[in-house]
C-alpha positions, -999 to +999 in steps of 0.1 A: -431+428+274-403+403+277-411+392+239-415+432+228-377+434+247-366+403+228-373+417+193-359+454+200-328+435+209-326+416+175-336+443+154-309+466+177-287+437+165-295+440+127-288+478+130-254+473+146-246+447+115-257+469+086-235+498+107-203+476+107-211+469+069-212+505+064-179+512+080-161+486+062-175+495+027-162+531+037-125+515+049-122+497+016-098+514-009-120+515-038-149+536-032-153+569-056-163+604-038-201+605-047-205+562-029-183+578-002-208+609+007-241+585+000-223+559+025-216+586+054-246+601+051-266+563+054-241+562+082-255+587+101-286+578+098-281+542+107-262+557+141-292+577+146-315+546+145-293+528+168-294+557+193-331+563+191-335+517+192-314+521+223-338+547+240-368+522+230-345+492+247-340+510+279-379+521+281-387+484+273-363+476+304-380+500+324-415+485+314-405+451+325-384+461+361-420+476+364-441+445+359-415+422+376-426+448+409-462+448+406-479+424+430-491+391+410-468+398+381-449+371+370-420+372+351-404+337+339-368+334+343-349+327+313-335+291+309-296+293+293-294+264+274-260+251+263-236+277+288-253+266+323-234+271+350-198+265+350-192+268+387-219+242+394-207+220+373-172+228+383-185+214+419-201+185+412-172+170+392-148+178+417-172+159+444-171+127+422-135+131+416-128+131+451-156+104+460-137+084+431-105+086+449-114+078+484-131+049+473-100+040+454-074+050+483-093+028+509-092-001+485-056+004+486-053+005+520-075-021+526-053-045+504-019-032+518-034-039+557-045-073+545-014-083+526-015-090+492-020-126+484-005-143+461-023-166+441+001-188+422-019-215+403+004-242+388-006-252+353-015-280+343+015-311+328-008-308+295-005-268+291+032-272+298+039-300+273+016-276+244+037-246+255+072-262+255+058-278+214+050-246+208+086-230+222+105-256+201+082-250+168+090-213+168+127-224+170+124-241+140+104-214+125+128-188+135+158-211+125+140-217+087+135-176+081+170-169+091+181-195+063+160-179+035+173-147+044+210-161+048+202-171+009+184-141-002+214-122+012+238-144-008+218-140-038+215-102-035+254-107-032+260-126-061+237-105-086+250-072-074+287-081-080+297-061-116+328-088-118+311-120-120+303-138-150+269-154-161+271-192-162+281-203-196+296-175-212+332-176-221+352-206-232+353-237-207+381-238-180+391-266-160+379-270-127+410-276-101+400-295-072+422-296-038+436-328-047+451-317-082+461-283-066+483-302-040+498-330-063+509-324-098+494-354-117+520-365-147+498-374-175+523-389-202 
């Protein structure tokens, strides 16, 4: 009776999809007067399927309340898979959540009432030697990048500048050097 129940309720289901269809082919905007009248009048038939469906789904309800109270009957409950029960689950989380946090809390309290103890290892002369190597070679390192970028900086500088002259073009010019620039040399 349950399986009867089960397949009035899909085929009510088909009915209820092939009446939406309906409606919405009669809602569209281009449907001429004769489609219109054949479309109402499948319309009203589907809606008297679904009424006369709905008086077989309520006798197959009634058939079924009636075996569920007959002596020896046994009607099997049906088994939700994939919903379940929120509530229950609901429950048993919050009981491991709060399980989770007493556990955690006396833990706490258990290391505050027994003081926390520190635990300061000294490391060994040979891991301090390796570590201060290690400081001083990522001094140099450091030191060595910011002279290649110092000089990539310069040399962005120097191609960038519109004024300055290639090497070699133009006639040669003497070269004054501090020592010329402070004493006049007489050359006679």
């Amino acid at each position: 009776m349950r399986e009867k129940r089960e397949v009035l309720g899909d085929q009510m289901n088909r009915l209820l999809n092939r009446r939406e269809n309906v409606v919405e082919q009669l809602h569209s905007g281009n449907v001429d007067p004769a489609e219109r009248a054949a479309l109402e009048q499948h319309l009203t038939e589907v809606n008297a399927r679904i009424i006369a469906m709905e008086k077989t789904l309520h006798a197959a309800d009634a058939e079924v309340a009636a075996a569920a109270g007959v002596p020896g009957a046994s009607v099997p409950e049906r088994v939700e898979r994939g919903g379940g029960n929120n509530e229950e689950a609901m429950a048993i989380g919050a009981a491991f959540m709060g399980i989770a946090i007493v556990i955690i809390a006396i833990a706490w309290a258990r290391r505050l009432w027994k003081g926390a103890t520190n635990v300061v290892a000294k490391l060994p002369a040979e891991f301090e030697a390796r570590f201060a190597r290690m400081e001083d070679s990522l001094d140099a390192v450091a030191i060595e990048v910011e002279r290649v970028s110092e000089g990539q900086r310069f040399l962005s500088k120097v191609f960038s500048d519109p004024s300055a002259r290639a090497l070699g073009v133009g006639a040669a010019q003497p070269i004054e050097t501090r020592a010329e620039a402070k004493e006049p040399v007489h050359r006679g």
